[in-house]
N, C-alpha and C positions, 0 to 999 in steps of 0.2 A: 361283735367279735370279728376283726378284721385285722390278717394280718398277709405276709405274702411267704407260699411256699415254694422254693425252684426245682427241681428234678434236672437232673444232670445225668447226660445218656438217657433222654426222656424215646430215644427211638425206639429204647428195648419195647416192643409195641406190646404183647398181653402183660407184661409186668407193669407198665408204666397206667394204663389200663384200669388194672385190680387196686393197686394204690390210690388212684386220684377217686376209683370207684369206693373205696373202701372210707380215705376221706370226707366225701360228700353225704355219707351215711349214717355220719356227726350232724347231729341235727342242730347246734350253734353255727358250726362251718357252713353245711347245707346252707344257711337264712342268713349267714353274718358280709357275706359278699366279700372272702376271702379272693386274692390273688394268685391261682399254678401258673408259674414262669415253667416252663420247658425250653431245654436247650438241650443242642445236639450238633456233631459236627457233622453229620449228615441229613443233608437240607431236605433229601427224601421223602427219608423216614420220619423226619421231623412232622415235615408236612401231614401223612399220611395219620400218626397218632395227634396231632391235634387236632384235625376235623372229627378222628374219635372223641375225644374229649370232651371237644364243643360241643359234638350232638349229643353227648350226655346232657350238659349242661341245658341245651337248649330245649331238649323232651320234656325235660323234669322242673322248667324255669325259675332256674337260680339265680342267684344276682352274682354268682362266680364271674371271676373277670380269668381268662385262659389267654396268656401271650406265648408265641413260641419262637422262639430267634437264634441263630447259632453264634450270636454273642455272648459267650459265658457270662458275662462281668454283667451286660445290661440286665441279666435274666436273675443275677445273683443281688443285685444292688437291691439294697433294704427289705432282702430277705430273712424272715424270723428260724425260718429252716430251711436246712437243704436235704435231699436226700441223691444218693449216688449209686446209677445206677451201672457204669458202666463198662465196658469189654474192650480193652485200649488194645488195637490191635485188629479188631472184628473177627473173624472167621479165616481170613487168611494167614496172621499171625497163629492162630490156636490150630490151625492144620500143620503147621512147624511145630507147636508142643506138643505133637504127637508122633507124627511123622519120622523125627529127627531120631527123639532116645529109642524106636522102632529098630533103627538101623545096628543099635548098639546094644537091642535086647531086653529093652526095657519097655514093658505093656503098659500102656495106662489106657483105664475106662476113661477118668475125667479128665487128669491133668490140670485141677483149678486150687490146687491148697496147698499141696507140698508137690514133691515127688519132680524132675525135671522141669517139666509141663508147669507146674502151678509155680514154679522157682522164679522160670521167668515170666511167666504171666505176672507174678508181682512186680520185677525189675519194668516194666512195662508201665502197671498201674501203678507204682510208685512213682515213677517221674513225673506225669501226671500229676498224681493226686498232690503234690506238694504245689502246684500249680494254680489246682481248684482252692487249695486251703491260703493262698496266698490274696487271691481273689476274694475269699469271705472274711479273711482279717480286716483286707479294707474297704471293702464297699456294702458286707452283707450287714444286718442288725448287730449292735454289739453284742457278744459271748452268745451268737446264733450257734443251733444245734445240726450238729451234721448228723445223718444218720447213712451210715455206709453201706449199702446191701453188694456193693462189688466185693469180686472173691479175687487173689484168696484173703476170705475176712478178716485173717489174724493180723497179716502182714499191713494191709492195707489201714487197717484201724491204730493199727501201731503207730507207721509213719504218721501217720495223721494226728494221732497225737503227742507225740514225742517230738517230732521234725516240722509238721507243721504248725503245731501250738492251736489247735483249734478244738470247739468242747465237742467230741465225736463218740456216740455209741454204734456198735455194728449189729447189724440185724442181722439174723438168719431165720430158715423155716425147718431145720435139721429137728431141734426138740420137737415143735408142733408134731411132727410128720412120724415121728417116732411113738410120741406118748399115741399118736389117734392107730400106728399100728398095736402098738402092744394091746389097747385097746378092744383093737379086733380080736388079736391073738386070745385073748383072753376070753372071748365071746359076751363083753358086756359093755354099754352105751360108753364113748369118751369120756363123758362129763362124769359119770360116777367113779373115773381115775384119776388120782393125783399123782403127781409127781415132784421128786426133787433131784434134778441134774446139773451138774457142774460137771467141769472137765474145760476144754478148749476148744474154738469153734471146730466141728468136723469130728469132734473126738470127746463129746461130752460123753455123760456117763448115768447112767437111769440107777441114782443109790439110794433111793427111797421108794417103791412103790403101792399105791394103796388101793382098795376098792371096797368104795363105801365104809373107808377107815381102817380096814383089815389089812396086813401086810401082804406082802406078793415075796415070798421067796424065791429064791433062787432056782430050787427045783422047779416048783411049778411053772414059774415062767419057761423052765426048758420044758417041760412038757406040753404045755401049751403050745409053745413055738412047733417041737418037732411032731405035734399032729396036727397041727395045721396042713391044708392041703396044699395050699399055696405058700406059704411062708417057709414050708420045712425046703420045698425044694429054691425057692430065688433066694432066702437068707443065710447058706451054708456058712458064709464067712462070719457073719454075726451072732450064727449059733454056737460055733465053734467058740469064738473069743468067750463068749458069755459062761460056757460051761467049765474055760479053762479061766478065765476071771473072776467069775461072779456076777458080772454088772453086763447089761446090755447094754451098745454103743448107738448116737443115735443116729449114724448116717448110715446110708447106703449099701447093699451087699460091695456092689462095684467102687465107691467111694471109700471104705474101709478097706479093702482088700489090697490098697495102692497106698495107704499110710503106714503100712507094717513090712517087715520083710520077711514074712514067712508064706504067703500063699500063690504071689505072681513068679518066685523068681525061676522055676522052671519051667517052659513052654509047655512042655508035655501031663504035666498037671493042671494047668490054672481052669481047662475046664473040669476038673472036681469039683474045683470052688464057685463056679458062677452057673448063670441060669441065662439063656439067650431070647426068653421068652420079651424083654424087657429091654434096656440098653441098662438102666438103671443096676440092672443086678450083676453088672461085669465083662458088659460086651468089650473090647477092642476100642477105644476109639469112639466109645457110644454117644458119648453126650457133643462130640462134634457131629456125629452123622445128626442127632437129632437135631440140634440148633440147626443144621446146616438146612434139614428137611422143613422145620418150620418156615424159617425165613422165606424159604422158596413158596411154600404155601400162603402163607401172607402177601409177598407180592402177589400173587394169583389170582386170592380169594379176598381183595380189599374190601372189594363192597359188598361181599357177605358180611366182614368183622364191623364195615359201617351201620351196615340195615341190624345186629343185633344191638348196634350202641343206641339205638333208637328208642328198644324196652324202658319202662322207667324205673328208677331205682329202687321200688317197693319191690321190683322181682328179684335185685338181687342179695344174694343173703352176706353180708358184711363176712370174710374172712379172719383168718386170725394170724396174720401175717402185723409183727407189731406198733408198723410204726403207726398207724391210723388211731393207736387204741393208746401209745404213747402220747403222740398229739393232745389227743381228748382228757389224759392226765395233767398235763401242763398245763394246759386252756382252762377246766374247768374245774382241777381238784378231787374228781372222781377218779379213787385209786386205779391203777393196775397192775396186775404181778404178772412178770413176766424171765426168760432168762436173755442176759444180752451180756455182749461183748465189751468190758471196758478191760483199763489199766489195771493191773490184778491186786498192787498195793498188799494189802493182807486177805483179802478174799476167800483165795485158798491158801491155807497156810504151808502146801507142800510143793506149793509151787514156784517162781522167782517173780518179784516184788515186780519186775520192768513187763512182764510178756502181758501177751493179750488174753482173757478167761471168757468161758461162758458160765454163766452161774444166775442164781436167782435174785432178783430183784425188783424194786416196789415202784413206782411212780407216783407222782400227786405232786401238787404247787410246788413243793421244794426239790423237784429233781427226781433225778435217778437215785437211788439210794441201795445199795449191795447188799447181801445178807451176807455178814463177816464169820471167820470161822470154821470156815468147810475144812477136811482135809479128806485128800481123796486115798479109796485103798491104793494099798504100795504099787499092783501091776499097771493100775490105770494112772498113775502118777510117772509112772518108767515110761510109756509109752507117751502121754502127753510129755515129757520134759525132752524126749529125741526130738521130736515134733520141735519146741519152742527154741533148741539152741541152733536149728534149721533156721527157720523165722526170724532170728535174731542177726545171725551172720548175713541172711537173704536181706534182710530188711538196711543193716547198715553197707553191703556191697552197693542196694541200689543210691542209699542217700551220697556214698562218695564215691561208685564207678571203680571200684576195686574189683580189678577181673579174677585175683587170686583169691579173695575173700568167695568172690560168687565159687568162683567153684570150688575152694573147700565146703561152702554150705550144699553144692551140690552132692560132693563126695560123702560128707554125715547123712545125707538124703538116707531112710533106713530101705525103704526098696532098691535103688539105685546101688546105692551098699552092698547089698547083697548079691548084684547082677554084674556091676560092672569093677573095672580096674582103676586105678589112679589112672595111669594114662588114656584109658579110654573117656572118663569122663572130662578129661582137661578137653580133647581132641571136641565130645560132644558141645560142650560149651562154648569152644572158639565155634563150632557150626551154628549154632543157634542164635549166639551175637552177631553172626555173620547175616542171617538170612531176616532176622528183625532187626535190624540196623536202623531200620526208619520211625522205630517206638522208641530206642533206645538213646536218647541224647546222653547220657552219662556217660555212656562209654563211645564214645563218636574217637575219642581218640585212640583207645584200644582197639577198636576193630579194623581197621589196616593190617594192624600185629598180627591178627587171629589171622585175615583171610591169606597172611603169605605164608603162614604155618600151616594153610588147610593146603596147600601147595603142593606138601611132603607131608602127607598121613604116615603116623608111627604106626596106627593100628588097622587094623581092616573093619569096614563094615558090612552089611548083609543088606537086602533088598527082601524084605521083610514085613510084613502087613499083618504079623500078629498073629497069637494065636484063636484067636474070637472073633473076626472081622466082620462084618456086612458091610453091602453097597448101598451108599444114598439111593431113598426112593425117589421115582415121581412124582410130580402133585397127583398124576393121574392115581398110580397106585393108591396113593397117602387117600382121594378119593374113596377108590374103592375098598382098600379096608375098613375106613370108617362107614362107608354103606353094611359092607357084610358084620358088620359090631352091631350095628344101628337095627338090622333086622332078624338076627340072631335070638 
């Protein structure tokens, strides 16, 4: 069994990592002397995770062949899959998707799905990705499989397969992470919980739950939740939706709390709603301060993350992240049920036929195969369908450079909605096309327009850092808390 897999943004170094780790854990792939192409356009990092890689491979003596070259095209050339991992823009672009709508009153934890921040981090990764897909129509395996873990998932999965015309499912770890909480919540093993969730990436929805075949109502899951000692206090926004929905949702306290517009849009509330113990559960700006803190740590800590690549793969325990467990159904026929992102078609039936779904679905020789039929309750259909005609608008601004489209999709944005003005959000978006100019080739000829318009501001803005802020650590710090955890 030998075929070649490429990774694209393979620098994302612990993601890039768990995948290839996760891969080689197939015990056909493991012996069959598969090819991982790694590409990246940072020659860096590139470098840095494929000596990881390779000391996998070389601990554990596999007949893996590991190339790594920041030639997309060589790395994609008669590839059977690809998978996508990456953040067009880095770290400096995503300090402007937060930074920016700051000024104009608009808090985002994440900023990677909807909401300002995740609006344009699409217009970013879509330019791109019609790029990568152009590249796999002609040089990768024919009707090879994309598998897209870049966010925001909707948007990016979309273009991809509408505009780019390539066979593309989107992966997320959102349900995993959810079922193994409620799990907790409940105080009983993962495995003895089922579940069934559909909804939209980011916004699925927990409409079935079982343990050891018994139903899980509505109450009890609120009661579960709100005596938890930890869940009652980082999941306010989650509990809340659920007691006034029904359905629990499967992302983030901080991640939900910026796709709706009922919990961020006054300053002087938003900590009711979150927990600062975490970035995860609502901070300001959390998930840049974390990425930003990683990366620093990685560069720092290289040959600590080398000397663990050296362990061999019997210590590590295969995650459940899906694409490894995908693969292993194509390859060898051995089912797997999982939920994933495709074109909605009929799926859910209350939703529109073009957008992108998360929902359940089976694998084996013949494919991805959908479980048809869902319809979701009316609230979580209301709030996934704001969501989708966002996505929609966002996704065709990027494919034709439409600056009035972009910012009507920013203006439906439902948090943004809620905060800001039509004029304000025009002024926001000429700033943002302004300062990512260098991701942005669609609009290369709008942005001149923008920056003599930012000349004469109609509206004022604030100098503002949010209401939940923290400062990036140290590695020293990042150190020592992790000692004081370690001997706690």
């Amino acid at each position: 069994m030998s075929f070649k897999i490429a990774i694209i943004g393979a620098g994302s170094v612990g993601f890039t990592k768990k995948l290839c780790s996760d891969i080689l854990k197939v015990a056909e792939f493991a012996e069959g002397g598969i090819e991982i192409a790694l590409t990246d356009i940072n020659a860096h990092n590139l470098d840095m995770v494929a000596q990881i890689i390779r000391r996998i491979v070389a601990v554990n003596n596999l007949p893996t062949r590991v190339t790594a070259t920041t030639d997309r095209r060589a790395a994609l050339t008669g590839a059977r899959y690809i998978m996508n991992v990456v953040r067009i823009g880095g770290l400096e672009a995503f300090q402007s998707d937060i930074s920016i709508p700051l000024k104009y009153g608009v808090d985002q934890c994440v900023g990677d799905t909807i909401c300002a921040g995740g609006i344009l981090y699409g217009q970013r990764g879509i330019a791109a990705m019609l790029d990568f897909c152009k590249d796999i129509r002609e040089v990768a395996e024919p009707n090879a499989l994309l598998l897209n873990y870049a966010n925001p998932m909707a948007m990016m999965t979309w273009a991809a397969i509408e505009h780019g015309k390539v066979n593309t499912v989107g992966l997320c770890h959102g349900v995993q992470n959810g079922h193994r909480q409620i799990a907790a919540a409940l105080r009983v093993p993962m495995e003895e919980v089922e579940i069934v969730c559909s909804g939209i990436n980011h916004q699925t929805w927990y409409l079935d739950l079982r343990h050891n075949g018994r139903s899980i109502g509505r109450e009890e899951l609120i009661a579960a939740f709100e005596s938890h000692p930890l869940f009652s206090k980082q999941e306010k926004v989650r509990i809340d939706v659920l007691k006034r929905f029904g359905f629990y949702s499967t992302e983030s306290n901080g991640h939900l709390s910026e796709y709706l517009p009922w919990y961020r849009k006054r300053p002087e509330q938003i900590l009711d709603w979150i927990s600062m113990d975490e970035w995860i559960h609502g901070e300001t700006g959390g998930y840049l301060r974390y990425t930003t803190e990683n990366r620093n740590w990685f560069e720092t800590d290289f040959p600590v993350f080398l000397e663990e690549a050296g362990k061999p793969l019997s210590d590590w325990a295969r995650t459940d992240e899906h694409a490894s467990h995908i693969l292993e159904a194509l390859e060898t026929g051995r089912p797997y049920r999982g939920h994933f992102n495709v074109r909605n078609g009929g799926t859910i039936t209350n939703l529109p036929a073009d957008c992108i779904i998360e929902s359940p679905g089976y694998v084996d020789r013949f494919g991805i195969n959908m479980v048809e039929g869902v319809t979701l309750p009316l609230a979580c259909a209301a709030t996934c369908s704001a969501s989708v005609h966002v996505q929609r608008m966002s996704v065709q601004a990027a494919i034709t450079g439409d600056v009035e489209l972009l910012k009507q999709a920013v203006l439906h944005d439902p948090l943004v909605g809620a905060i800001c003005t039509p004029e304000e959000v025009w002024q926001m978006v000429d700033e943002m096309l302004v300062a990512q100019a260098a991701w942005l080739p669609q609009y290369a000829d709008a942005i001149p327009a923008a920056a003599e318009r930012l000349k004469t501001p109609k509206v004022k803005t604030r100098d503002w850092a949010g209401a939940a802020r923290l400062d990036v650590r140290s590695v020293e710090d990042l150190r020592a808390t992790k000692k004081a955890k370690a001997t706690a």
